[in-house]
C-alpha positions in Angstrom: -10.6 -8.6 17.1 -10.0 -5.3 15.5 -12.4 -2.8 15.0 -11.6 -0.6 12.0 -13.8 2.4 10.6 -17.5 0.6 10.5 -16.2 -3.2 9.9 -14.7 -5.4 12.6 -11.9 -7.6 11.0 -10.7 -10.4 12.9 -7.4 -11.8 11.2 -4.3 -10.0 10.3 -4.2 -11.6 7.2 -7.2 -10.3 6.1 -5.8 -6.5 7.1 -2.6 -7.6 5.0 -4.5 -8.8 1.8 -6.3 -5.3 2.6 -3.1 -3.3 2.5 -1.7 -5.5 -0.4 -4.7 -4.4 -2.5 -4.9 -0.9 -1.7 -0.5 -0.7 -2.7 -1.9 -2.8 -5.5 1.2 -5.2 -4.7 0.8 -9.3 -4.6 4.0 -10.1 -2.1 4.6 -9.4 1.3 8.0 -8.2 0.6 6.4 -5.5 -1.8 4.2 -4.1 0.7 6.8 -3.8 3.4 8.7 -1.8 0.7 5.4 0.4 0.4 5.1 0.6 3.9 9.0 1.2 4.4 9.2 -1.5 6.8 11.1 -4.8 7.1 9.3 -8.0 5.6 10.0 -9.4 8.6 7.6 -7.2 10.4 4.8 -8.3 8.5 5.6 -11.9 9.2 5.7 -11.2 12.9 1.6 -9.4 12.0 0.9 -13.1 10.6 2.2 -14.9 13.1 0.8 -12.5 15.9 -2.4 -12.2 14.7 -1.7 -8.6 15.2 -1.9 -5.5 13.0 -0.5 -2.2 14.3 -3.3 0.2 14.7 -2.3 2.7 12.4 -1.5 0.1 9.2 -5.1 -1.1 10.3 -6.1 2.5 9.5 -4.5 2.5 6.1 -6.3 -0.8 5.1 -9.3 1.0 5.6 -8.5 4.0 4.3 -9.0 6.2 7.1 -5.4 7.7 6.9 -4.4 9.3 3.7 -0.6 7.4 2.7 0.7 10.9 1.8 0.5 12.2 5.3 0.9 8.8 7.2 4.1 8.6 5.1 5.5 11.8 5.9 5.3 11.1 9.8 2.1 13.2 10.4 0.9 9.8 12.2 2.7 8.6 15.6 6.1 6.3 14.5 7.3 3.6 16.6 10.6 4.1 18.7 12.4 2.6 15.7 11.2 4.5 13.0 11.6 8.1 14.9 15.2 6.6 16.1 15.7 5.6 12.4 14.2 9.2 10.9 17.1 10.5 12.9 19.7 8.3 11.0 18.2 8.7 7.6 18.5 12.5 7.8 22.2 12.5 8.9 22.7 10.3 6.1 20.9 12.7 3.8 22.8 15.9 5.5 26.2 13.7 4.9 25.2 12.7 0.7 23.6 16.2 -0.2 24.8 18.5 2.2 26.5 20.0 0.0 24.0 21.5 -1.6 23.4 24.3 1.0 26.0 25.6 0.1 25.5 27.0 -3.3 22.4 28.0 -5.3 22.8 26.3 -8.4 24.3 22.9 -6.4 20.5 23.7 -4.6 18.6 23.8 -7.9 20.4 20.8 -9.3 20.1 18.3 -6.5 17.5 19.3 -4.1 14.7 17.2 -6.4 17.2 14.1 -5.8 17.6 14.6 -2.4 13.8 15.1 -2.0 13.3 11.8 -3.9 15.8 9.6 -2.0 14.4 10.0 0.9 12.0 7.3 1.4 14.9 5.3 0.6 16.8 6.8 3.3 14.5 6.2 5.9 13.8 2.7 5.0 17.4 1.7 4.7 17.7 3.8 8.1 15.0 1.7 9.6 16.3 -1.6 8.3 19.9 -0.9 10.0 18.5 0.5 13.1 16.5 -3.0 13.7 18.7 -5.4 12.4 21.9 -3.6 14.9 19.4 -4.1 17.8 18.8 -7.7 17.0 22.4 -7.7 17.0 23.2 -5.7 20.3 20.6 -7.3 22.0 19.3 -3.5 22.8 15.7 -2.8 22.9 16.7 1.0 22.8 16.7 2.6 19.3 18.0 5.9 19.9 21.4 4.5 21.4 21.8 2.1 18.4 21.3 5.4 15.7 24.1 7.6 18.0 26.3 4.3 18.0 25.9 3.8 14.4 26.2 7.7 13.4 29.2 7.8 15.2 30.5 4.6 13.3 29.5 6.2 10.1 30.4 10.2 10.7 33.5 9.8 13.2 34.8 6.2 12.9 35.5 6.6 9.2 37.8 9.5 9.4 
C-alpha cells in the first residue's frame, strides 16, 4: 500500500495512469520519455506492484516536475552515474563554446535544450551496459564507457 499526500493508493497501475494523465501522455513508452527513464522501468513498477517514492510524489503532485527534473530530488545510483556521462557528452558536443563569446551566444540555448536528451540517452546506456556487464555498479560502467568514448576513439 502506498500512502501519498492525503490518499492511500494501492496499485502501481493506478500511480502510472496518475503520472500518464498529469504528462497528459496515453503510452507507457511516452511517459518514460517524460520521466527520462527506460520503458522498461515502468514495466518492472507493473510487474512489482511498486512505485518509486518520488514518481509516487509526482502523481500526486506534491513535487513540482521543474525541480524534480533538474535533480533537486534524490536520483538513483544510475541516474547520478548517468548525469555524469550526459555532461561529458555535453562538455565533448558544445565545449566549444567556452571558448568564444559569440560561439557562447549562438549555441548555449542548444546546448541548454539538449540536455534532457543527454541525460536520458546517458541513462539508457548506463543501464543497458550494466545488464550487459553483469555490474550492479553505475559509476564504474560511466568511467568505462567515458573512456571508450573520450580515449578509445583517438
Amino acid at each position: 500500500m502506498f500512502t501519498m499526500g492525503r490518499s492511500t493508493v494501492n496499485d502501481a497501475g493506478e500511480i502510472i495512469e496518475r503520472l500518464k494523465a498529469r504528462f497528459r501522455v496515453d503510452s507507457d513508452s511516452d511517459l518514460a520519455a517524460k520521466l527520462m527513464i527506460s520503458r522498461s522501468s515502468v514495466a518492472n513498477w507493473r510487474n512489482r506492484n511498486s512505485v518509486p517514492d518520488r514518481y509516487q510524489r509526482v502523481a500526486e503532485g506534491d513535487i513540482n516536475w521543474s525541480a524534480f527534473s533538474t535533480g533537486i530530488v534524490d536520483m538513483s545510483l544510475v541516474e547520478s552515474a548517468a548525469m555524469r556521462l550526459a555532461m561529458l557528452r555535453l562538455m565533448r558536443d558544445f565545449g566549444d563554446i567556452a571558448k568564444d563569446y559569440r560561439a557562447f551566444l549562438e549555441r548555449s540555448g542548444q546546448a541548454a535544450a539538449t540536455w534532457p536528451i543527454y541525460w536520458s540517452k546517458a541513462c539508457k546506456d548506463v543501464q543497458e551496459a550494466m545488464a550487459e556487464s553483469g555490474s550492479d555498479d553505475a559509476f564504474n560502467i560511466v568511467s568505462l564507457i567515458a573512456y571508450d568514448e573520450v580515449f578509445a576513439a583517438k
